[in-house]
DSSP file (Angstrom, degrees, kcal/mol; ACC not computed):
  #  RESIDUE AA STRUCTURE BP1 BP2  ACC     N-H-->O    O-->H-N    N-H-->O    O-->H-N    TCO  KAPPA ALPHA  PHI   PSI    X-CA   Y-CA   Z-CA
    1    1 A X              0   0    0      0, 0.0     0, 0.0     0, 0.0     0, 0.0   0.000 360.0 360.0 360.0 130.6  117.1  106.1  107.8
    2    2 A X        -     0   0    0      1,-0.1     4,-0.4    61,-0.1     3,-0.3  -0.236 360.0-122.8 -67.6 152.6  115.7  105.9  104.2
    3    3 A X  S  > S+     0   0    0      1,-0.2     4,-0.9     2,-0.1    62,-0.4   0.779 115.1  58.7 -54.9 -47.7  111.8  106.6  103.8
    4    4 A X  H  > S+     0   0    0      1,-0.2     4,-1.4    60,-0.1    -1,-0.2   0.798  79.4  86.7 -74.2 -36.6  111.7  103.0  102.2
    5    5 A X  H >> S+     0   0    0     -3,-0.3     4,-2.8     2,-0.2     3,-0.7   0.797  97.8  38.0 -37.6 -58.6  113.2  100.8  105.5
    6    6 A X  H 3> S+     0   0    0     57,-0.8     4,-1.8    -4,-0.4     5,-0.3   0.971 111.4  59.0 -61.0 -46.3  109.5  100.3  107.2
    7    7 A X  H 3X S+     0   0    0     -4,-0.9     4,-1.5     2,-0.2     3,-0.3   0.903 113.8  38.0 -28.1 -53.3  108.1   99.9  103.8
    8    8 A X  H XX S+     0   0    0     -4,-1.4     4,-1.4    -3,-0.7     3,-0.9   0.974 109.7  60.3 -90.0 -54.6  110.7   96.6  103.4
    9    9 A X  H 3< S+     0   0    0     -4,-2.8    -1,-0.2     1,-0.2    -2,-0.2   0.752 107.3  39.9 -31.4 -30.9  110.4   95.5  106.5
   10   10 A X  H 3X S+     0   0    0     -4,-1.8     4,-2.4    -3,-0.3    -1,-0.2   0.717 119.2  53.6 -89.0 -25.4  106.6   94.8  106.4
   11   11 A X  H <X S+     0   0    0     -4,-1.5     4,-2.6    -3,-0.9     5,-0.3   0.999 108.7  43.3 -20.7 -92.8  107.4   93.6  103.0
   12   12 A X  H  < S+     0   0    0     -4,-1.4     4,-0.2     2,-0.2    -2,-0.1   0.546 113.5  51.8 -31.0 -26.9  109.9   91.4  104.2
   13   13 A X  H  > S+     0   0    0     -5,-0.5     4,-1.2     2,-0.2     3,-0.3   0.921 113.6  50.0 -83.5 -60.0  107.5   90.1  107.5
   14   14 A X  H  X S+     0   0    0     -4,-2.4     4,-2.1     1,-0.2     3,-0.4   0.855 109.9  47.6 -47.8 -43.0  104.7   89.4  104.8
   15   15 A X  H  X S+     0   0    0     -4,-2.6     4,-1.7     2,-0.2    -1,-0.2   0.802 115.8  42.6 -41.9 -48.8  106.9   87.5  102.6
   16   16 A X  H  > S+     0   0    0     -5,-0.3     4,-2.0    -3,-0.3    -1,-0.2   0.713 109.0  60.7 -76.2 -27.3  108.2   85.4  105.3
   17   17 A X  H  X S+     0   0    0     -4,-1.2     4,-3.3    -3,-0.4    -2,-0.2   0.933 113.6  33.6 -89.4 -47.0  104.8   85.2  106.5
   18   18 A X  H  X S+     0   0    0     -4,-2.1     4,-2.9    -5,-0.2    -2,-0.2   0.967 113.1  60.2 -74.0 -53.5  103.6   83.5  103.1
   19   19 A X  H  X S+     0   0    0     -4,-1.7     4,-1.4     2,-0.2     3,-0.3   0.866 110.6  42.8 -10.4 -92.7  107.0   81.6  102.6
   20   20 A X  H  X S+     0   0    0     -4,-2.0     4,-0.6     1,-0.3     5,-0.4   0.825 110.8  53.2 -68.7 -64.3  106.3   79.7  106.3
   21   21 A X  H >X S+     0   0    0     -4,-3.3     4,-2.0    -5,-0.2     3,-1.7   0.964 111.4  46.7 -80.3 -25.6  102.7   79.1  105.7
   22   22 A X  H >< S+     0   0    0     -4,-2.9     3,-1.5    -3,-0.3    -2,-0.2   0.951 117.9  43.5 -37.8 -74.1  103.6   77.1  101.9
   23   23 A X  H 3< S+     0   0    0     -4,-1.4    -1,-0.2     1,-0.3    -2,-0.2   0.394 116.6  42.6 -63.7  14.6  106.1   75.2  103.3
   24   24 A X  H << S-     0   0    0     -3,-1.7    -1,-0.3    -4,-0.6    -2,-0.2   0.566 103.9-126.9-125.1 -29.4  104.5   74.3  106.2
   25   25 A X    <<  +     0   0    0     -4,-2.0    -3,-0.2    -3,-1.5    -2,-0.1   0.565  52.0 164.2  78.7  27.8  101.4   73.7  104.4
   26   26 A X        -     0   0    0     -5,-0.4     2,-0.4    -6,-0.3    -1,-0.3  -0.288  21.7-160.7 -54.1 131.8   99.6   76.1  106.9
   27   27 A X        -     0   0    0     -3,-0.1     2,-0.7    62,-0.1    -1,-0.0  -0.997   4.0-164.1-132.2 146.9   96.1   77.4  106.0
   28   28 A X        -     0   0    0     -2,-0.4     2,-2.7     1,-0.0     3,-0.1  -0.928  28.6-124.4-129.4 111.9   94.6   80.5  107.7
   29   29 A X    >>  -     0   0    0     -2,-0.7     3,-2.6     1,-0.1     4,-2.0  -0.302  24.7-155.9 -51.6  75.3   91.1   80.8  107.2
   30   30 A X  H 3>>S+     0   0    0     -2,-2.7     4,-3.9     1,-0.3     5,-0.8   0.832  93.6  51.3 -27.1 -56.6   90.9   84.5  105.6
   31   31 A X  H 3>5S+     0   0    0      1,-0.2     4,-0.8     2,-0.2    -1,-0.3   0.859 112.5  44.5 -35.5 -60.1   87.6   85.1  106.5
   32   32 A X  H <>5S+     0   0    0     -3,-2.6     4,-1.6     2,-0.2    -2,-0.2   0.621 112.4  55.3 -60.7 -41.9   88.3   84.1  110.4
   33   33 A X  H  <5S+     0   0    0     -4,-2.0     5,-0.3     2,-0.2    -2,-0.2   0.979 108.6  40.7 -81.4 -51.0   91.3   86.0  110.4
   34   34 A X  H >X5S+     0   0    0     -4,-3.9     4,-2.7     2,-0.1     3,-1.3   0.917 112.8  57.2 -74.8  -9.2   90.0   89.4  109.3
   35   35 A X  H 3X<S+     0   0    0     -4,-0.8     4,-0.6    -5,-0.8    -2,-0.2   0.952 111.3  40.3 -82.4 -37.5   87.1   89.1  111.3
   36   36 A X  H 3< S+     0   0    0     -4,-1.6    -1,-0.3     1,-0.2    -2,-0.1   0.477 113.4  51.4 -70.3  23.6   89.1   88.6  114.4
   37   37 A X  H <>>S+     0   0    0     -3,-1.3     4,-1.9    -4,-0.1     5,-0.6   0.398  94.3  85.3-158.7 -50.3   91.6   91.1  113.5
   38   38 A X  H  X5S+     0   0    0     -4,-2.7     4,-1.7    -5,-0.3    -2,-0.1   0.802  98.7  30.6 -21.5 -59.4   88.4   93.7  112.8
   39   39 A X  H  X5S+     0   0    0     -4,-0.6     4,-2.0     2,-0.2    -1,-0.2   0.799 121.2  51.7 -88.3 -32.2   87.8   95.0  116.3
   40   40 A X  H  >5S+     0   0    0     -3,-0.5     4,-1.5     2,-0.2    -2,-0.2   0.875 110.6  48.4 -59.9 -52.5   91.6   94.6  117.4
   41   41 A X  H  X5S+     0   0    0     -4,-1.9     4,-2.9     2,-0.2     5,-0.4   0.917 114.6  54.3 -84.0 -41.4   92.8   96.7  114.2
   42   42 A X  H >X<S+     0   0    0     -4,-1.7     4,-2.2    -5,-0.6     3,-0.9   0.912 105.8  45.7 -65.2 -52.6   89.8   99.3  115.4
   43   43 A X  H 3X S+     0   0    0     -4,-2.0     4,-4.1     1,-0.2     5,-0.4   0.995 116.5  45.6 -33.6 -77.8   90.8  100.0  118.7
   44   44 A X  H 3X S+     0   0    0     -4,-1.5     4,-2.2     1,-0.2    -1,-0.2   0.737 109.7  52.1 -47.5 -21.4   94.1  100.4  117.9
   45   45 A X  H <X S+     0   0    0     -4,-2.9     4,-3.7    -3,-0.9    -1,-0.2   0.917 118.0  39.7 -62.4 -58.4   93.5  102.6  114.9
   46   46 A X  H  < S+     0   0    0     -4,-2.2     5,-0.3    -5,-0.4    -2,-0.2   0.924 107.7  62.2 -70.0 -40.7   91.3  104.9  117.0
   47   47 A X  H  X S+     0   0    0     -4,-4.1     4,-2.3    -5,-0.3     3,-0.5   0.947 111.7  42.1 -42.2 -44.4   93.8  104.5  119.9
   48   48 A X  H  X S+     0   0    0     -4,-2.2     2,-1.0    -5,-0.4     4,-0.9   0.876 108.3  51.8 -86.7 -28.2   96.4  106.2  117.4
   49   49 A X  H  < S+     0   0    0     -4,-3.7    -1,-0.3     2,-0.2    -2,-0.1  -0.273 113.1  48.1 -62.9  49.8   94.5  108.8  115.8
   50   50 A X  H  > S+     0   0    0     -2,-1.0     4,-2.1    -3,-0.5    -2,-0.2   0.101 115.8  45.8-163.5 -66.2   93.4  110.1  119.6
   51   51 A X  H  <>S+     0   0    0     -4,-2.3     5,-1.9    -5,-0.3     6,-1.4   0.559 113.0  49.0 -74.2 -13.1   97.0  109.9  120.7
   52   52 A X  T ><5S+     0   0    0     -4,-0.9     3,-2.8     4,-0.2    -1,-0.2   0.821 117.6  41.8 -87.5 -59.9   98.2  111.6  117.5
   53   53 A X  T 345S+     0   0    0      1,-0.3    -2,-0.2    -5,-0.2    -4,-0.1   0.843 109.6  54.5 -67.2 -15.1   95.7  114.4  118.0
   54   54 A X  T 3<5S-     0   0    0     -4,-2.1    -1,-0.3     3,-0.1    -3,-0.2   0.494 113.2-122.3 -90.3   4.9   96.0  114.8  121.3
   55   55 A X  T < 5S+     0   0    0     -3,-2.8    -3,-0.2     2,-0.2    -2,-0.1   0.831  73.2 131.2  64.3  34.1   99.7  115.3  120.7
   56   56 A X  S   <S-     0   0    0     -5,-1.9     2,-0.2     1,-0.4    -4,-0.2   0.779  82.3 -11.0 -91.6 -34.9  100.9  112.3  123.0
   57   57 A X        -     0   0    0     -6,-1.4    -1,-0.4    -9,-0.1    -2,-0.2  -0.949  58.1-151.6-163.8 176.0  103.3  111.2  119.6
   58   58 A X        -     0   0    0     -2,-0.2     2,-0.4    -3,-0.1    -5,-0.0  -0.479  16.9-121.7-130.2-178.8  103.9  111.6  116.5
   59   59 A X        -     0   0    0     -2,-0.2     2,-2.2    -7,-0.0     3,-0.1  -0.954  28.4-125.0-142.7 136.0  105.2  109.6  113.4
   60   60 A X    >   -     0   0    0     -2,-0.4     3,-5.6     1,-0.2    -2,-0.0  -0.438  20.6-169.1 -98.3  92.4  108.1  110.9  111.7
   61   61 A X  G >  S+     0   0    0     -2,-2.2     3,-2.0     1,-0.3    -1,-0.2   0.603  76.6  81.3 -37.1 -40.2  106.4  111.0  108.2
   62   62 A X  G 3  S+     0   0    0      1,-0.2    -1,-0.3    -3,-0.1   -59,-0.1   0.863 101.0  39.0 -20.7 -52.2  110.6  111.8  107.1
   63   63 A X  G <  S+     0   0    0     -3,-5.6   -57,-0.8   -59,-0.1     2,-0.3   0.248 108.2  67.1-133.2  65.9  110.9  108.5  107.3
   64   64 A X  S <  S-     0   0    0     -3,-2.0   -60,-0.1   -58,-0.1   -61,-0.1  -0.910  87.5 -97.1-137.2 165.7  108.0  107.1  106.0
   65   65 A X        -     0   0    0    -62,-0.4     3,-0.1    -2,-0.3   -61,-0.1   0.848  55.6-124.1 -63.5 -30.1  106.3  106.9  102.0
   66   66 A X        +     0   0    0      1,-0.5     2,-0.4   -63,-0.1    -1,-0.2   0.448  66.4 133.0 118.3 -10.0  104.3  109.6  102.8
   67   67 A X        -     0   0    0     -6,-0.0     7,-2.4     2,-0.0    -1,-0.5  -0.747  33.1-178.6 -92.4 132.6  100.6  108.2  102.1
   68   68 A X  E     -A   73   0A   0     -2,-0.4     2,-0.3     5,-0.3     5,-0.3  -0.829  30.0-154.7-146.0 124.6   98.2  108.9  104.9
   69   69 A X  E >  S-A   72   0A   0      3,-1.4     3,-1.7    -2,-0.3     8,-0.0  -0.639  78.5 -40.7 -99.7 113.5   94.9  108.3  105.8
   70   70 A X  T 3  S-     0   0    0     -2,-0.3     2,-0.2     1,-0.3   -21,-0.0  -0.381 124.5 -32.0  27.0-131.7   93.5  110.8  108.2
   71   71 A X  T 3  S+     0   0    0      2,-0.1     2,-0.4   -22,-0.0    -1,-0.3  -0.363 122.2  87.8-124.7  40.1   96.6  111.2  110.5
   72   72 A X  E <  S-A   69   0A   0     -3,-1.7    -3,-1.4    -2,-0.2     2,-0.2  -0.988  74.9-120.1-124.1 124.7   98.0  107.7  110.3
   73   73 A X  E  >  -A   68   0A   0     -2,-0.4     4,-1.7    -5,-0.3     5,-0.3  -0.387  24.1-122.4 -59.8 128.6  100.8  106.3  107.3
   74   74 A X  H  > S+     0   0    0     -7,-2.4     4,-0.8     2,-0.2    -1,-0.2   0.793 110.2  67.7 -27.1 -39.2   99.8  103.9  105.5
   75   75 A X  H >> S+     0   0    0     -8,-0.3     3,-1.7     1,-0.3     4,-1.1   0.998 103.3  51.3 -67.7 -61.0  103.0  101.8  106.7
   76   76 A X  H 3> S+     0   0    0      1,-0.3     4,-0.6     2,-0.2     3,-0.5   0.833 106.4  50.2 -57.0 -27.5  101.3  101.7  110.3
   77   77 A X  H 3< S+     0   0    0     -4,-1.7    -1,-0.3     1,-0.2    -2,-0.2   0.632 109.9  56.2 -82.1   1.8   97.8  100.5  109.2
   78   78 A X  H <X S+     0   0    0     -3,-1.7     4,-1.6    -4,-0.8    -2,-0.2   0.405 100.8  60.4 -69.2 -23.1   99.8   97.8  107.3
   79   79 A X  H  X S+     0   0    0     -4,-1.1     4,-1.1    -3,-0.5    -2,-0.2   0.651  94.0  52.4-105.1 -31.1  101.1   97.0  110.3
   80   80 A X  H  < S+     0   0    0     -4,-0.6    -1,-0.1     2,-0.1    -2,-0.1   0.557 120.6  40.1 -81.7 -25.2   98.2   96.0  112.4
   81   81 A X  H >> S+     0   0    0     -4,-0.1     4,-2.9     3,-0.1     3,-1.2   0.936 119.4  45.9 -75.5 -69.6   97.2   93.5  109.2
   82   82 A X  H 3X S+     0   0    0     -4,-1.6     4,-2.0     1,-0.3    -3,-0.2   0.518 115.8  44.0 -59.8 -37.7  101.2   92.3  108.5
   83   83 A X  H 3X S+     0   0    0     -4,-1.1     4,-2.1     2,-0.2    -1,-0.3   0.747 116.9  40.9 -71.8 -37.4  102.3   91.6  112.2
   84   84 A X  H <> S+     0   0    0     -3,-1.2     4,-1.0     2,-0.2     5,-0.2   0.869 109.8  63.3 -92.5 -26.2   99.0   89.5  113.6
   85   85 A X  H  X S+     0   0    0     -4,-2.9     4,-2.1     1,-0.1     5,-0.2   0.961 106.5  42.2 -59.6 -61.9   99.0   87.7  110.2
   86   86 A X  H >X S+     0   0    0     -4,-2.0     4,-1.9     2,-0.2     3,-1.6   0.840 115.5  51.5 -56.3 -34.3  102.7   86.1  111.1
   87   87 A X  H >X S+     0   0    0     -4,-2.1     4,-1.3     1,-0.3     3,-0.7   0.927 105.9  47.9 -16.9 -97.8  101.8   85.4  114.4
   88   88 A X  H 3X S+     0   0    0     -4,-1.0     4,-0.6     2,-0.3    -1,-0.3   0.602 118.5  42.5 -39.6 -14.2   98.9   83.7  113.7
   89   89 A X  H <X S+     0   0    0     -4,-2.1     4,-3.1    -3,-1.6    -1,-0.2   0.867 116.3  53.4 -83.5 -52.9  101.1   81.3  110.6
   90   90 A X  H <X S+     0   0    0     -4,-1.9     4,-0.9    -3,-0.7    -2,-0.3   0.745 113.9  40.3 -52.8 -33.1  104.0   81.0  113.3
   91   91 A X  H  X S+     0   0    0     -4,-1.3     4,-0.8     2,-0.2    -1,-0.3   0.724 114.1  45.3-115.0 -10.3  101.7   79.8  115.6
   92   92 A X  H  X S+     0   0    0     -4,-0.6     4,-3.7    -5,-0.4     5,-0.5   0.909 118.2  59.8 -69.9 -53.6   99.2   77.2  113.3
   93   93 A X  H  < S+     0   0    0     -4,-3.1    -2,-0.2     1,-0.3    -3,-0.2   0.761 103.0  38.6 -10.7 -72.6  102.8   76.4  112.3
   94   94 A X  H  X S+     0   0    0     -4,-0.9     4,-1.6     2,-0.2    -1,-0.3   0.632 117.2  54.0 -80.0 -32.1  104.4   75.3  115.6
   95   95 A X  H  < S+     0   0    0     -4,-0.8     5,-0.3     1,-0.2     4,-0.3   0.974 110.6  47.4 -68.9 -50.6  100.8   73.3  116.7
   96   96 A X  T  < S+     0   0    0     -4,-3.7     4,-0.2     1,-0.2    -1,-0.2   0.748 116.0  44.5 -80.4  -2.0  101.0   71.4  113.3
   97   97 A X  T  > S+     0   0    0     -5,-0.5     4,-2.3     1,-0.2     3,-0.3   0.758 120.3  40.8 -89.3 -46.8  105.1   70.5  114.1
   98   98 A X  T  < S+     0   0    0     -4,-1.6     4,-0.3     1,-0.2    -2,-0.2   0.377 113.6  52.6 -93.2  33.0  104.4   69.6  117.7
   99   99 A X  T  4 S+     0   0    0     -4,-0.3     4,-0.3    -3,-0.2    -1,-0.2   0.349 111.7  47.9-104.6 -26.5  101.2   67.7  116.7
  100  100 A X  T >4 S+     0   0    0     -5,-0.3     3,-2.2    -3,-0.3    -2,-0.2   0.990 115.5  44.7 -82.8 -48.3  103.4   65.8  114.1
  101  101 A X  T 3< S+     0   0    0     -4,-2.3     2,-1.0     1,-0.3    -3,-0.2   0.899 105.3  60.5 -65.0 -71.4  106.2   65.0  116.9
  102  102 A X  T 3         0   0    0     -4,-0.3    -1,-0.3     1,-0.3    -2,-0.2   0.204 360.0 360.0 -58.3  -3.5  103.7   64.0  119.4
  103  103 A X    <         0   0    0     -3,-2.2    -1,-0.3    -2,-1.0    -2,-0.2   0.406 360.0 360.0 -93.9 360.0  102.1   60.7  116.9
């Protein structure tokens, strides 16, 4: 597996993720979103630096860009933003389609 795959994949999720909320004409209150997303992205951050040091797993930096921030890749703190943002479009998304069906 190329170094680059996770890279386009989170790409690809963000993309989609912006794509969906145009056409949908979805808006996500930035503000609201990282501050709920604040304490969620910290537990999990700290969860994986503690399980990394404690040698419980690893991340095979082979096949990843290679930037890392104390013992986490960049790709994976990207990942805690890139993931909960589509959620959170897919699902204002689907309320405002079955809000429209339901009139």
């Amino acid at each position: 597996m190329a170094w680059w795959y996770y890279s386009a994949y989170l790409l690809a999720v963000l993309l989609s993720s912006i794509f969906i909320a145009r056409v949908a004409s979805v808006k996500i209150d930035a503000r609201r979103f990282f501050l709920s997303l604040l304490p969620v992205f910290a537990v999990f951050v700290l969860w994986d630096v503690a399980a990394v040091e404690l040698g419980h797993w690893r991340f095979g930096l082979e096949h990843m860009a290679g930037a890392v921030i104390y013992n986490q890749p960049l790709e994976e703190l990207a990942f805690f933003v890139v993931i909960p943002l589509f959620y959170v479009v897919v699902w204002e998304t689907a309320k405002k389609v079955v809000a429209c069906n339901t009139r």
